[in-house]
DRENDO-1510 file (C-alpha; in Angstrom, 1 decimal, always signed):
<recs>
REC; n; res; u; v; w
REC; 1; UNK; +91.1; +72.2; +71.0 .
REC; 2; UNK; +90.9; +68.9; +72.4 .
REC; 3; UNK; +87.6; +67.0; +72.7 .
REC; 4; UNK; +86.5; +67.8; +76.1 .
REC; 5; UNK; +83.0; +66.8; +77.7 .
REC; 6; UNK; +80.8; +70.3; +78.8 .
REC; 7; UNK; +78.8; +70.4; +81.9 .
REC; 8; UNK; +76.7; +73.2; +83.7 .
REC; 9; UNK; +75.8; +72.8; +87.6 .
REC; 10; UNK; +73.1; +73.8; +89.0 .
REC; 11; UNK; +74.1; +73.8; +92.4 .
REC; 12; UNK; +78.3; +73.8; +94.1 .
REC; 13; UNK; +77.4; +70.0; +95.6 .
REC; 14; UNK; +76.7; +68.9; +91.6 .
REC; 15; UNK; +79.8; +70.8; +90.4 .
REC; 16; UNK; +81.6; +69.3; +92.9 .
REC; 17; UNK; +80.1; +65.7; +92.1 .
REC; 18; UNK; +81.1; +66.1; +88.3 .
REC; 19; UNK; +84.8; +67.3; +89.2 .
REC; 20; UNK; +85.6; +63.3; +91.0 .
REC; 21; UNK; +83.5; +61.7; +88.0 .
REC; 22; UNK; +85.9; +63.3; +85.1 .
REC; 23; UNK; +89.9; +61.4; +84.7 .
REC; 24; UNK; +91.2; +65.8; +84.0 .
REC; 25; UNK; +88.3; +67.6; +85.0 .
REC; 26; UNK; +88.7; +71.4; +85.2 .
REC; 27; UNK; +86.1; +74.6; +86.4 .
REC; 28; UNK; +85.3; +77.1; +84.7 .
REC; 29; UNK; +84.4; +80.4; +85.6 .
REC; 30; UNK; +85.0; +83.4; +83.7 .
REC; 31; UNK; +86.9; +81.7; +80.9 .
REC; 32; UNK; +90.1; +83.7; +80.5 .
REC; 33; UNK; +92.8; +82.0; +81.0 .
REC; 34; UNK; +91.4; +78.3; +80.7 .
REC; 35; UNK; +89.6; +78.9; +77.0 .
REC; 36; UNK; +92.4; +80.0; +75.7 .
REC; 37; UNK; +95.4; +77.0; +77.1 .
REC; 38; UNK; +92.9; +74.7; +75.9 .
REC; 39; UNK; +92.6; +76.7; +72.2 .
REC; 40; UNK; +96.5; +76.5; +72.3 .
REC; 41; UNK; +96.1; +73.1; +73.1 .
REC; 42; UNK; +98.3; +73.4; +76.4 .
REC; 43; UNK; +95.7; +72.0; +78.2 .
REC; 44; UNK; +93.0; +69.0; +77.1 .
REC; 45; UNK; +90.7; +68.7; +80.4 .
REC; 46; UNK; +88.2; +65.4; +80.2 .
REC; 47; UNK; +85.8; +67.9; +81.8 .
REC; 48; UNK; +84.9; +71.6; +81.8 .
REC; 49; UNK; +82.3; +72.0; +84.7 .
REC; 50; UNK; +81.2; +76.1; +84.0 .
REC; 51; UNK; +80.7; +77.2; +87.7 .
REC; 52; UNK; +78.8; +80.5; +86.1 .
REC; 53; UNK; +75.3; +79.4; +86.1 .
REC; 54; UNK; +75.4; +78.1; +90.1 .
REC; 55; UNK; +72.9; +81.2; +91.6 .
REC; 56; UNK; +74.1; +80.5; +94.9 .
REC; 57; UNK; +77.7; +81.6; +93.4 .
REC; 58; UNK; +76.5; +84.9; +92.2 .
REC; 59; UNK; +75.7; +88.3; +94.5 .
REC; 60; UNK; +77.5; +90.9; +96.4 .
REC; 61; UNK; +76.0; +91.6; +100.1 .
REC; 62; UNK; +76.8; +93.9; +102.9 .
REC; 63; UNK; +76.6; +94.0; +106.5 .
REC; 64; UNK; +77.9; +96.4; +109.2 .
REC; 65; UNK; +81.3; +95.0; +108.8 .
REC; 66; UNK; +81.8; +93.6; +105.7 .
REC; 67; UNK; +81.5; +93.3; +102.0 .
REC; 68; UNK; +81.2; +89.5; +100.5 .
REC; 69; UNK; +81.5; +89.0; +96.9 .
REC; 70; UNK; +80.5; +85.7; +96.2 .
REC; 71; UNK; +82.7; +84.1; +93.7 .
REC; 72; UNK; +81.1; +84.0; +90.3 .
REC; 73; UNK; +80.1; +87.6; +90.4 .
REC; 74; UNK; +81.4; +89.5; +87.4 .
REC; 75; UNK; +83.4; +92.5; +87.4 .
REC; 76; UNK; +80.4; +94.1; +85.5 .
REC; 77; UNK; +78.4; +93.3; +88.6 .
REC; 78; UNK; +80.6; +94.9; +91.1 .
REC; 79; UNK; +80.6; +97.8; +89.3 .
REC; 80; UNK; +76.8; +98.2; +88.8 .
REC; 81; UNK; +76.9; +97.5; +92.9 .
REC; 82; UNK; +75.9; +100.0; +95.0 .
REC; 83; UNK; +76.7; +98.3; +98.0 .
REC; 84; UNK; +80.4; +98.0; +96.7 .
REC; 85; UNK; +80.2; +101.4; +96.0 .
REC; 86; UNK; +79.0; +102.4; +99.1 .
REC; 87; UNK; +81.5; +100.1; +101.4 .
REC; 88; UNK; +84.4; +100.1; +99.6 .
REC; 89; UNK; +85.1; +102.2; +96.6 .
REC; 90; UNK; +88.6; +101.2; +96.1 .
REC; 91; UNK; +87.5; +97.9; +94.8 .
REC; 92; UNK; +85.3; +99.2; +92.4 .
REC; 93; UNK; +87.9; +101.5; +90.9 .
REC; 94; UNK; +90.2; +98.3; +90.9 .
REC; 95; UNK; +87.6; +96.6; +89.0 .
REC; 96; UNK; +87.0; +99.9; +86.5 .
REC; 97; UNK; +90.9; +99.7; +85.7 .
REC; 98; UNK; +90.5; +96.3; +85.1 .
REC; 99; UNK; +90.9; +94.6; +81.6 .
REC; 100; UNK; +88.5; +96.2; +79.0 .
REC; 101; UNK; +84.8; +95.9; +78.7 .
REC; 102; UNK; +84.8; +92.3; +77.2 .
REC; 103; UNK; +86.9; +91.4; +80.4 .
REC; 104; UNK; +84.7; +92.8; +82.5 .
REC; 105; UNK; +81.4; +91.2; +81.2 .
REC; 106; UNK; +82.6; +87.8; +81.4 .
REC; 107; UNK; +85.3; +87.7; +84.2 .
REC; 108; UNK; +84.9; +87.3; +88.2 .
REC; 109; UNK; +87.0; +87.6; +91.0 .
REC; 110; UNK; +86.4; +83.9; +91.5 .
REC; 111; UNK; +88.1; +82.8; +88.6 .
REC; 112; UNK; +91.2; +85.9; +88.8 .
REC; 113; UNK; +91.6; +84.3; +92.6 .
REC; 114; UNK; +92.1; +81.0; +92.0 .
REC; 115; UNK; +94.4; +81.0; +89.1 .
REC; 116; UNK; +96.3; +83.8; +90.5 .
REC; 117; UNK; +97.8; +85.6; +87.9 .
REC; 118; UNK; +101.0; +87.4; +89.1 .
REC; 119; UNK; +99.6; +90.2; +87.1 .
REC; 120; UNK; +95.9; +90.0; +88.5 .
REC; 121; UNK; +94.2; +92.9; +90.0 .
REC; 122; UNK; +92.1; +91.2; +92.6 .
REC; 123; UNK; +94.6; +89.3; +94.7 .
REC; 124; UNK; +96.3; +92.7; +95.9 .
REC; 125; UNK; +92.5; +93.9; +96.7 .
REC; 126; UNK; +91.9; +90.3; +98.6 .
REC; 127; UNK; +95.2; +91.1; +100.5 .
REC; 128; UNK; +95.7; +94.2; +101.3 .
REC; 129; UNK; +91.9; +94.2; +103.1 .
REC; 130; UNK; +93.0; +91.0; +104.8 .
REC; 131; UNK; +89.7; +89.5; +103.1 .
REC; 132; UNK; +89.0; +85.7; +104.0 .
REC; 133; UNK; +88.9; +83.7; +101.0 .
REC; 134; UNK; +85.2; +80.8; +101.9 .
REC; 135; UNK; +85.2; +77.4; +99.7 .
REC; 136; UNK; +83.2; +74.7; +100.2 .
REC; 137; UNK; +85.0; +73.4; +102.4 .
REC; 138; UNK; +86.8; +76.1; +104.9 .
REC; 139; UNK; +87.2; +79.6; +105.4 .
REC; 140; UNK; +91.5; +80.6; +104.1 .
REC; 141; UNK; +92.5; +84.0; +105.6 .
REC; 142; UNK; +94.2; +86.4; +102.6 .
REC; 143; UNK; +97.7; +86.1; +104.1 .
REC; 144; UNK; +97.5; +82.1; +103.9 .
REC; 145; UNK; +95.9; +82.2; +100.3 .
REC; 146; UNK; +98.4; +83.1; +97.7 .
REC; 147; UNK; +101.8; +80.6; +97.4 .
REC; 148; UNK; +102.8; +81.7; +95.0 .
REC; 149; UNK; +102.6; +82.1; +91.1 .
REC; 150; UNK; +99.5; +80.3; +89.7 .
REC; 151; UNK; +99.3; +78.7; +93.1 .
REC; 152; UNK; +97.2; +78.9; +96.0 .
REC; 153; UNK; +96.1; +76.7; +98.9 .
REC; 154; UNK; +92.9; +75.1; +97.0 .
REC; 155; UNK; +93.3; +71.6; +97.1 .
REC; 156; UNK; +91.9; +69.6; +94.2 .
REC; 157; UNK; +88.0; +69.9; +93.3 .
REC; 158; UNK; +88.1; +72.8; +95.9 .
REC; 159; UNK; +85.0; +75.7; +94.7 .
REC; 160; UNK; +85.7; +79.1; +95.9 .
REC; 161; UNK; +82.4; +80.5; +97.3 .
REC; 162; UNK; +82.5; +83.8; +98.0 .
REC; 163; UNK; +85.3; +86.3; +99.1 .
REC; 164; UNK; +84.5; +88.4; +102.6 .
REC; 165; UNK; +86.1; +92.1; +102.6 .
REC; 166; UNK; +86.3; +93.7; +106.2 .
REC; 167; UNK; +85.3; +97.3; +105.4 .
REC; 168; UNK; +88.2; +99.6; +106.3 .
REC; 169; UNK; +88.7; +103.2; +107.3 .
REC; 170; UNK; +90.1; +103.9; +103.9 .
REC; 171; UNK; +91.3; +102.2; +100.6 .
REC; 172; UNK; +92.6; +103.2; +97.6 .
REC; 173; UNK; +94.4; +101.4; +94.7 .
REC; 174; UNK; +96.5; +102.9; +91.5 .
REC; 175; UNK; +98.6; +100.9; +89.1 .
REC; 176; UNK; +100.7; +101.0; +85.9 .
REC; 177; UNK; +98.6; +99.3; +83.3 .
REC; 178; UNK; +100.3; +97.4; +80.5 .
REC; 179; UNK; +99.2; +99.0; +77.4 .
REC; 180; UNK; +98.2; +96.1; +75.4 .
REC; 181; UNK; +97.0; +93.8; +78.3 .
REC; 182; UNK; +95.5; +96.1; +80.6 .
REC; 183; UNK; +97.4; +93.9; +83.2 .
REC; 184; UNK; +99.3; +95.2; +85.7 .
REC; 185; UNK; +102.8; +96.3; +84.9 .
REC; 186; UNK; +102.7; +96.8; +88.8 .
REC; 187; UNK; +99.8; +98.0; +90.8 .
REC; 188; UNK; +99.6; +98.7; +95.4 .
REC; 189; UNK; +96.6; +98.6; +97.1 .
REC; 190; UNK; +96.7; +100.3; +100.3 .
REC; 191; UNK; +94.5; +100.1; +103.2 .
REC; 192; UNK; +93.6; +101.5; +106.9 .
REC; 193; UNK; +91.9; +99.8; +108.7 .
REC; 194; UNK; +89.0; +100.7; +111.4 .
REC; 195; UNK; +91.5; +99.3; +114.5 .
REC; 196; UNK; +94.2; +102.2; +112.5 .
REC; 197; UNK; +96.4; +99.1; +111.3 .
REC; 198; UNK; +97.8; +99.7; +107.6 .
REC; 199; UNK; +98.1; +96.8; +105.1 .
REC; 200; UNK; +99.7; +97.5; +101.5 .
REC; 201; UNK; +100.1; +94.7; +98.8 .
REC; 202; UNK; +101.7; +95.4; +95.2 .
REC; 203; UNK; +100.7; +92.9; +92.1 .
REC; 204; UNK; +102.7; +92.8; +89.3 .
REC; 205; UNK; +106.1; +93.5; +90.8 .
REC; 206; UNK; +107.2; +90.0; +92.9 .
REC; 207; UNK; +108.4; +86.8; +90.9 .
REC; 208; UNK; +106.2; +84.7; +93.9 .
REC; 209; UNK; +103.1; +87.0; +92.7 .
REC; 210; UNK; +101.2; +89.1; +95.2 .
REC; 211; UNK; +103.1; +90.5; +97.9 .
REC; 212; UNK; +103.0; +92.6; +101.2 .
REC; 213; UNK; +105.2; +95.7; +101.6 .
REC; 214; UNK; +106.4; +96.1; +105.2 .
REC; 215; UNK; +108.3; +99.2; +104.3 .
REC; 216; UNK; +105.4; +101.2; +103.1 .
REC; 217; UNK; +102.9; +99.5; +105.7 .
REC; 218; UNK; +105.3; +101.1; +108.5 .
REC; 219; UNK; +105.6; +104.6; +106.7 .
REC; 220; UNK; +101.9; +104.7; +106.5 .
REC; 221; UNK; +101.3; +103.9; +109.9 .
REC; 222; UNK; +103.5; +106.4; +110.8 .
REC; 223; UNK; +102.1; +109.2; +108.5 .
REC; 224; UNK; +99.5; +108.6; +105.9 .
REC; 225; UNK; +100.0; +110.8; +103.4 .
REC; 226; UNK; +101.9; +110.4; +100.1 .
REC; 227; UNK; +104.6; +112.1; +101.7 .
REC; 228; UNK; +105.5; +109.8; +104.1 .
REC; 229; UNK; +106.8; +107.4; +101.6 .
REC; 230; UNK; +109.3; +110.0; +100.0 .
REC; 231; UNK; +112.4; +108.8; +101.8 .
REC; 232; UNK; +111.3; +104.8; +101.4 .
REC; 233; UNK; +113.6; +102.7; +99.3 .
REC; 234; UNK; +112.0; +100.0; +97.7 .
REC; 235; UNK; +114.4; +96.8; +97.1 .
REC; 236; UNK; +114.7; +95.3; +94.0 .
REC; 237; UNK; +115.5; +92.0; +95.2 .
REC; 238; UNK; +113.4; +89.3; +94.0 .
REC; 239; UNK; +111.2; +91.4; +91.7 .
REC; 240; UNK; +110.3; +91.0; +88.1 .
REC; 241; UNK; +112.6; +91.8; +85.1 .
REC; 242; UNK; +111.0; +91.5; +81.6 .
REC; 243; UNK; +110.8; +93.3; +78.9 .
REC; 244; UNK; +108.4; +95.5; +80.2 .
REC; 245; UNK; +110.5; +96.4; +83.2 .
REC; 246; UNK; +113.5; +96.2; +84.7 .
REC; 247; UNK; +113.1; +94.9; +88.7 .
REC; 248; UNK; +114.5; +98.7; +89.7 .
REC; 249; UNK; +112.0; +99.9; +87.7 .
REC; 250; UNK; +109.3; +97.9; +89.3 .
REC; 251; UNK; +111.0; +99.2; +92.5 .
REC; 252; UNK; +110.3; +102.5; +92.3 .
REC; 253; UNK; +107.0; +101.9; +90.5 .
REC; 254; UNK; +105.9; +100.1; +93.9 .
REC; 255; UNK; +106.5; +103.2; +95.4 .
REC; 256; UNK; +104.8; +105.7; +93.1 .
REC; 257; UNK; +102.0; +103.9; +92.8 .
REC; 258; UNK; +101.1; +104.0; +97.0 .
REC; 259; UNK; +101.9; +107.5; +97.0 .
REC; 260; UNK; +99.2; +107.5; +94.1 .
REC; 261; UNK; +96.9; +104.8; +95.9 .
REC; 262; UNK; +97.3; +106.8; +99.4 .
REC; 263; UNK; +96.1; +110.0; +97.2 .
REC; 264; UNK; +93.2; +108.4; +95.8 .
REC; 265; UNK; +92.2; +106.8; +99.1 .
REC; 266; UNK; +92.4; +110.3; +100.7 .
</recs>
């Protein structure tokens, strides 16, 4: 590593304070991606300002209508919740299939958000329930959010605050887990909402990151059941070929897994 100066807010307005102060200054929530680019020395911020200990960052609530995670919640957390449970059991299965138990101690949907990891769980979740993204500044609706890979519309020194899920009708959320990373080799959340509208977003699959899926959204709406998405073609254009996958493969996996995700959402 680099030499880099550590700080711990107490409160968003001090983080935000220390961010202008440092020449490179850089947040830190759960520490997963940032700990290690700075270990492999491809990044040397001035300042790491660890968001983790802000209390006003931390919690899950719930209302009539929706479930807000506030941003430095761990995945641990929202697992333990029973309000999460209660509202929206698709995002705690997301979070259960999520990483391993180390992962899950440390990391929160705060940090996976804002770097927005093509491979992430969460954005498809923050999607597909067309959940507003709140920052100190502004409220970002889900559909403006994501721009792309590793990029979002957080402007510089910008906290994420918490994350508001409108509570739908159903959920449900299956993936294809790389076996060594536990990220997703391509994942589909699917939801229905209470007004009957259907959302579906695959991660894993698109070389821009997160995307919707307008062919299975208007299959669902049609017919929700797995069934209904038997005779949908999936195209291959401008999806992910590594390794791992080919982009036909990544095709079809898109498919199976909202046949799988419609299943478990019931």
């Amino acid at each position: 590593m680099y030499e880099t100066t550590y700080h711990r807010p107490s409160s968003v307005d001090e983080a935000v304070a220390l961010f202008g102060k440092g020449s490179d200054s850089k947040y830190l929530a759960g520490g997963h991606t940032l700990i290690p680019v700075m270990k492999q020395r491809l990044a040397s911020p001035s300042d790491v300002i660890d968001l983790g200990k802000i209390k006003e960052l931390v919690g899950i609530e719930l209302s009539a209508d929706a479930l807000t995670i506030k941003a430095a919640t761990t995945y641990f957390d929202i697992l333990e919740s029973a309000d999460a449970k209660k509202a929206i059991p698709a995002i705690v299965h997301l979070t259960s299939v999520l990483g391993d138990p180390q992962v899950r101690y440390r990391g929160t949907i705060g940090g996976s958000i804002a770097n927005n990891d093509p491979a992430a769980d969460f954005p498809a979740a923050v999607v597909a329930l067309g959940a507003t993204v709140k920052t100190n500044k502004r409220s970002i609706p889900a559909d403006d959010f994501f721009k792309g890979l590793f990029s979002t519309a957080l402007e510089d020194g910008e906290i994420i605050t918490q994350v508001v899920f409108p509570i739908p009708a159903k959920a449900g959320y299956s993936k294809m887990r790389h076996p060594a990373s536990r990220f997703a080799l391509t994942g589909v959340f699917v939801v229905k909402t209470k007004a009957g509208d259907i959302r579906v977003a695959a991660t894993g699959a698109s070389q821009n990151g997160v995307m919707r899926v307008p062919a299975i959204e208007a299959a669902l709406k049609a017919n929700w059941s797995p069934s209904a998405l038997d005779s949908v073609t999936i195209s291959a254009d401008g999806l992910l070929t590594d390794i791992h996958g080919s982009s036909a493969y990544r095709a079809n996996l898109i498919k199976v897994m909202a046949q799988r995700a419609v299943t478990e959402a019931g």
